[in-house]
KOLZA-126362 format. One record per residue (C-alpha): residue in three letters; z, x, y. Coordinates in steps of 0.1 Angstrom, whole numbers, plus 2048, in hexadecimal, padded with zeros to 3 digits. Example, Ala and Ser with C-alpha at 12.3 -4.5 7.8 and 13.67 -1.06 7.14 Angstrom:
2
{aa->ALA	zz->84E	xx->87B	yy->7D3}
{aa->SER	zz->847	xx->889	yy->7F5}
% end
This chain:
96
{aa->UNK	zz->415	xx->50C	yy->B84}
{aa->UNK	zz->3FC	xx->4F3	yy->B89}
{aa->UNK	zz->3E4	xx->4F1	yy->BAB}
{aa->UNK	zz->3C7	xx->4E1	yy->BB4}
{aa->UNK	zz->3AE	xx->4F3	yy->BCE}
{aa->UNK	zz->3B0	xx->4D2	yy->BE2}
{aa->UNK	zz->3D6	xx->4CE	yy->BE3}
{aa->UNK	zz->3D7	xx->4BB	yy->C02}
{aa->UNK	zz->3FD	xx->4BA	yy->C04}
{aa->UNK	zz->403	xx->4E1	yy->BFB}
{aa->UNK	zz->3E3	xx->4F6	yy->C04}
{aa->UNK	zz->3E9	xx->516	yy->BF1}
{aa->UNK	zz->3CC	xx->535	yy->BED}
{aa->UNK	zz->3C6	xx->53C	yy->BCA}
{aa->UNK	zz->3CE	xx->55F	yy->BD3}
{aa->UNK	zz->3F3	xx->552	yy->BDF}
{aa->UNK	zz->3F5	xx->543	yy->BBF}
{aa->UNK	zz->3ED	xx->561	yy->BA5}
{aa->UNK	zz->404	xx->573	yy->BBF}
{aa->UNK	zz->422	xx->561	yy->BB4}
{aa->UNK	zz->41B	xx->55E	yy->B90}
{aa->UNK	zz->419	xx->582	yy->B8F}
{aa->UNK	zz->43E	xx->57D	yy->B95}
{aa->UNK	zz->443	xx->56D	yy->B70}
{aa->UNK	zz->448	xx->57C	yy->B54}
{aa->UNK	zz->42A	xx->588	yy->B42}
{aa->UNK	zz->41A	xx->56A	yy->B27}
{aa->UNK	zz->435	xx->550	yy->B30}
{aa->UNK	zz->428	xx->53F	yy->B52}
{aa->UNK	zz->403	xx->537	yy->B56}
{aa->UNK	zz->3F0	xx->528	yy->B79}
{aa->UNK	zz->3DF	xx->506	yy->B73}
{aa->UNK	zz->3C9	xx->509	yy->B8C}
{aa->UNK	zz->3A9	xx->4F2	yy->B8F}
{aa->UNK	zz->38D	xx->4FB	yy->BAD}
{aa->UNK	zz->36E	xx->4EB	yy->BB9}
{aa->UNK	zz->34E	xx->4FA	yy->BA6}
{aa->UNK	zz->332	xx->50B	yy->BBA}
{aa->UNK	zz->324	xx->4F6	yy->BD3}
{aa->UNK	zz->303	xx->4E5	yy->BCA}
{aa->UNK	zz->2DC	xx->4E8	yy->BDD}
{aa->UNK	zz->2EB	xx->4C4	yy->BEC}
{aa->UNK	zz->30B	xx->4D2	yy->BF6}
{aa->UNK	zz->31F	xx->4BA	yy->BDE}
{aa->UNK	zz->333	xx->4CD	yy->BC4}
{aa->UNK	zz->32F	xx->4C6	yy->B9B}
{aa->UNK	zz->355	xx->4C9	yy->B92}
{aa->UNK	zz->371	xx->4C1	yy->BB0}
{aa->UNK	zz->391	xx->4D3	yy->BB1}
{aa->UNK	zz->3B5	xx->4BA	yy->BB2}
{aa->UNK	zz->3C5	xx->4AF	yy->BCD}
{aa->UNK	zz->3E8	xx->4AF	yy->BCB}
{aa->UNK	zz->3EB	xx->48F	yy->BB6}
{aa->UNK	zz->3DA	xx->4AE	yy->B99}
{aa->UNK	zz->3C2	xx->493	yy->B87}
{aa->UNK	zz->3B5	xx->4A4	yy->B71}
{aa->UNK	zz->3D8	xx->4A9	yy->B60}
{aa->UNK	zz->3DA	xx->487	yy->B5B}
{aa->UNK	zz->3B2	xx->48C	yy->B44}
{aa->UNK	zz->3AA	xx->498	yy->B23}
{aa->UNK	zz->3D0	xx->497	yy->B14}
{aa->UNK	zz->3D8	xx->4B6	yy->B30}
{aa->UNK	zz->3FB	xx->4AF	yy->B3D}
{aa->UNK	zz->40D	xx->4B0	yy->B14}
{aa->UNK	zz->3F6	xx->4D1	yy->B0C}
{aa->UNK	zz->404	xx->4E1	yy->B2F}
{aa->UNK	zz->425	xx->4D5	yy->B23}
{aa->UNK	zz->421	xx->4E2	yy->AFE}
{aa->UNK	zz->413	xx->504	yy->B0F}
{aa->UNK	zz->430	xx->509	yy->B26}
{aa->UNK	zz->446	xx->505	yy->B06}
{aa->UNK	zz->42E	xx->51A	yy->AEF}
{aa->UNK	zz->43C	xx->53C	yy->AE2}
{aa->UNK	zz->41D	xx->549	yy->ADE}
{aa->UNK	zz->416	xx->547	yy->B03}
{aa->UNK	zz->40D	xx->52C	yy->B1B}
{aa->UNK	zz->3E6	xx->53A	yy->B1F}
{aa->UNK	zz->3DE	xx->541	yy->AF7}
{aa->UNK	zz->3ED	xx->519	yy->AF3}
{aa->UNK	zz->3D3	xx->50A	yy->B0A}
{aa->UNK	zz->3B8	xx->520	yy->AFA}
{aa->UNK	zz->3C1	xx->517	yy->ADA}
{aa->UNK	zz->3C3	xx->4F3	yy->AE3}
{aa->UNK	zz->3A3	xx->4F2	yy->AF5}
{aa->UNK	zz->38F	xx->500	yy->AD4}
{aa->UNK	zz->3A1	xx->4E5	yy->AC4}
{aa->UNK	zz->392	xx->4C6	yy->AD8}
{aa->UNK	zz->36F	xx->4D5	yy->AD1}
{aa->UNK	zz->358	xx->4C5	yy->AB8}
{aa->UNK	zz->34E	xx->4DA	yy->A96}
{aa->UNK	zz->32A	xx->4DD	yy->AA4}
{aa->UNK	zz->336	xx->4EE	yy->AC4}
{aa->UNK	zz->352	xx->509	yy->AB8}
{aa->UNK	zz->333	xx->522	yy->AAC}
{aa->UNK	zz->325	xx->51E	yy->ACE}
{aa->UNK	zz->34A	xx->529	yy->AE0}
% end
């Protein structure tokens, strides 16, 4: 399930949201769910949430690791980890 905290189209509280995937079955459905960041001194936010159009799916090569998680057997969750450690540099992997 993907949502963004912006979702001018289907406004949906987070806590709806991990409502109903508490209906799945456990380790094969995972929320997608991107949120604004703390607001800033200036009132302007550092990271935005989507709208419904869920741009940031369409960044960073998101959309075909969603669809390889939702097909994973190991779990939709431990694919997007594993994928995430995999787009970081050599450098950076110590510091995670």
């Amino acid at each position: 399930l993907c949502q963004g905290s912006n979702d001018e189209v289907y406004p949906t509280a987070r806590a709806r949201l991990e409502e109903l995937m508490a209906t799945g079955s456990p380790n094969m459905c995972l929320l997608y769910y991107t949120a604004n960041s703390g607001q800033l001194p200036s009132g302007h936010f550092s990271r935005m949430g989507d709208q419904h159009n869920m741009q940031s799916i369409l960044s960073h090569d998101c959309l075909p690791r969603l669809i390889d998680a939702a097909m994973s057997l190991a779990g939709p969750e431990l694919h997007l980890v594993r994928s995430w450690r995999q787009r970081l540099t050599e450098d950076r992997l110590p510091a995670e």
